[in-house]
N, C-alpha and C positions, 0 to 999 in steps of 0.2 A: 298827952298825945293829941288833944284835941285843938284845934286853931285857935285862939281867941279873936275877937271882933277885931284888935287892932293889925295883927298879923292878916286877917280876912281884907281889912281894908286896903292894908299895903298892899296884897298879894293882887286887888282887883285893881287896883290906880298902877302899879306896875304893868299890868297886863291891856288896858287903854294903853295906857303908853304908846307900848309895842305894838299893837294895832296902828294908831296914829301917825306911827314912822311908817308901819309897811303903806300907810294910806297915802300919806305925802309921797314916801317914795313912787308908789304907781301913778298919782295925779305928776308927780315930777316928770317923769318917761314918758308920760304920756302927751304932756304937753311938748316934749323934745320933739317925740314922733310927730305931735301934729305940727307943728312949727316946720317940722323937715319936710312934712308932704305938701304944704302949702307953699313953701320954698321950691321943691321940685317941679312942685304943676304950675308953677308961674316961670319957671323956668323953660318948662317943657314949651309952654304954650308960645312963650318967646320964640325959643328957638323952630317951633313949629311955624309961627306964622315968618320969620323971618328964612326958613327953608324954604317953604313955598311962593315966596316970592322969587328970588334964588331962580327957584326951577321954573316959573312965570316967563321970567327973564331970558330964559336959555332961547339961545339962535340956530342949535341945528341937536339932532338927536348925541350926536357923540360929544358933547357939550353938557347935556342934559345928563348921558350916562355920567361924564366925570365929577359932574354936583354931588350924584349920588353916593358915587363913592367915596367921594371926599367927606360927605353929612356922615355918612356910617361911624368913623373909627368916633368923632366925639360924643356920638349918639352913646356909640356901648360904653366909653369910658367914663360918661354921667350914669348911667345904667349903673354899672358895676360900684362906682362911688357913693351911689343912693343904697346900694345893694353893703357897702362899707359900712353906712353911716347906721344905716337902723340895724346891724350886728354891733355896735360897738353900741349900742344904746342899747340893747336887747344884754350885752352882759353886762354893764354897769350898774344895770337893772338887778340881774341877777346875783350877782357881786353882793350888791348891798342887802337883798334880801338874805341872804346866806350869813351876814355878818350877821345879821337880826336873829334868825334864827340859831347861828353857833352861840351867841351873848345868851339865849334863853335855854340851850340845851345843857350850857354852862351853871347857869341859876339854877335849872333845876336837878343837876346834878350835886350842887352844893345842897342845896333843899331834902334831893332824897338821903345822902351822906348822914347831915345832920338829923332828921329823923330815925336813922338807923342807929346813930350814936344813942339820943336820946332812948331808943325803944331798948338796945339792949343793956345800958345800965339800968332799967327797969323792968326788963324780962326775967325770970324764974331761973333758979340756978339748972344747968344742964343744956341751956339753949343757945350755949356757945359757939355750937356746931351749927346750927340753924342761921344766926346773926352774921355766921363766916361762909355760908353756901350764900346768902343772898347779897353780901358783899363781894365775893366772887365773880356771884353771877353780874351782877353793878358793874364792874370793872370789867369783865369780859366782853359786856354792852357797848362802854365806852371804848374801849378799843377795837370794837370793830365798825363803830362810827367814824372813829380817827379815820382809820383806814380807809373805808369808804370815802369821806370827804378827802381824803388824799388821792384818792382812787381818781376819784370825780373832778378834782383839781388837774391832773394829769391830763384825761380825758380831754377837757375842755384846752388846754394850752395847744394838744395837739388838734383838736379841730381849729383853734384862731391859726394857728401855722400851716392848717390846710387852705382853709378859708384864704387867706394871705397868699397861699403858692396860686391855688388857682385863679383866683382875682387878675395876678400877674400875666400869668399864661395864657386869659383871657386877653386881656388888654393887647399882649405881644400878639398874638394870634392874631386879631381884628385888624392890629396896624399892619402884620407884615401879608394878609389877606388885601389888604386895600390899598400897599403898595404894591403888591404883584398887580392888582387890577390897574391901576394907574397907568404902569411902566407898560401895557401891556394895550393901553388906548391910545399911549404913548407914541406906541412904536407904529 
């Protein structure tokens, strides 16, 4: 029943491992994020000093208004696509740490299995019933994990599909906002 050193040893070098992935994975995303915010804010900064000159420029106020309304719709729809980019890197993120953790929840569901096998062809006759409640109980665990992670699978597909509708309706809203403004300095 008891571990031996070499069993101890695999069990702690397996368990770095997994550390080691969840650690790359985080320094991974995290370099994405920073790489994306430093991309943004040299973006921003562009388009910022390249507005204001823009509006520098302008020759009379109803000129000046229509800068502004025209800077708007790409203002939001870099907005909303920086607003894209670190959700799609926020579940990839998450994604992977969930493979990590179903791969361990797996091992050690094989682990406790096996120990149970072991324990009850060396248990005492009569505690058959005992070996079959905690195998029970095992498998009642595991499937309500399943579930849950299916559960949470679900969940999550319908928030990307939220996230995705309103992004959209953002987007359309901002431009058919700042073509009404337009058509309407227009006139």
């Amino acid at each position: 029943m008891f571990a031996t050193p070499e069993q101890l040893a695999a069990t702690n070098k397996a368990n770095i491992e997994v550390v080691l992935t969840l650690a790359n994975t985080a320094f991974a995303n995290a370099e994405r994020l920073a790489a994306l915010n430093l991309n943004t804010a040299r973006s921003v900064l562009e388009d910022g000093v390249a507005n204001a000159k823009a509006l520098l420029a302008a020759k009379d106020l109803q000129e000046l208004v229509s800068l502004q309304t025209a800077m708007a719709q790409p203002m939001i729809e870099k907005a909303v696509a920086y607003s894209r980019n670190v959700y799609e890197i926020t579940s990839q993120a998450q994604e992977e740490v969930a493979k990590v953790v179903e791969g361990q929840m797996s091992e050690a569901n094989k682990n406790v299995a096996a120990a149970l096998e072991k324990a009850a062809k060396s248990a005492p006759a009569g505690s058959d019933v005992a070996v079959a409640a905690v195998k029970s109980a095992i498998a009642a665990a595991n499937s309500a994990y399943d579930s849950m992670t299916k559960a949470a699978k679900q969940v999550a597909e319908i928030a990307e599909a939220n996230v995705a509708a309103a992004t959209s309706a953002t987007v359309k809203a901002v431009g058919a906002s700042t073509s009404k403004a337009g058509s309407k300095k227009a006139a």
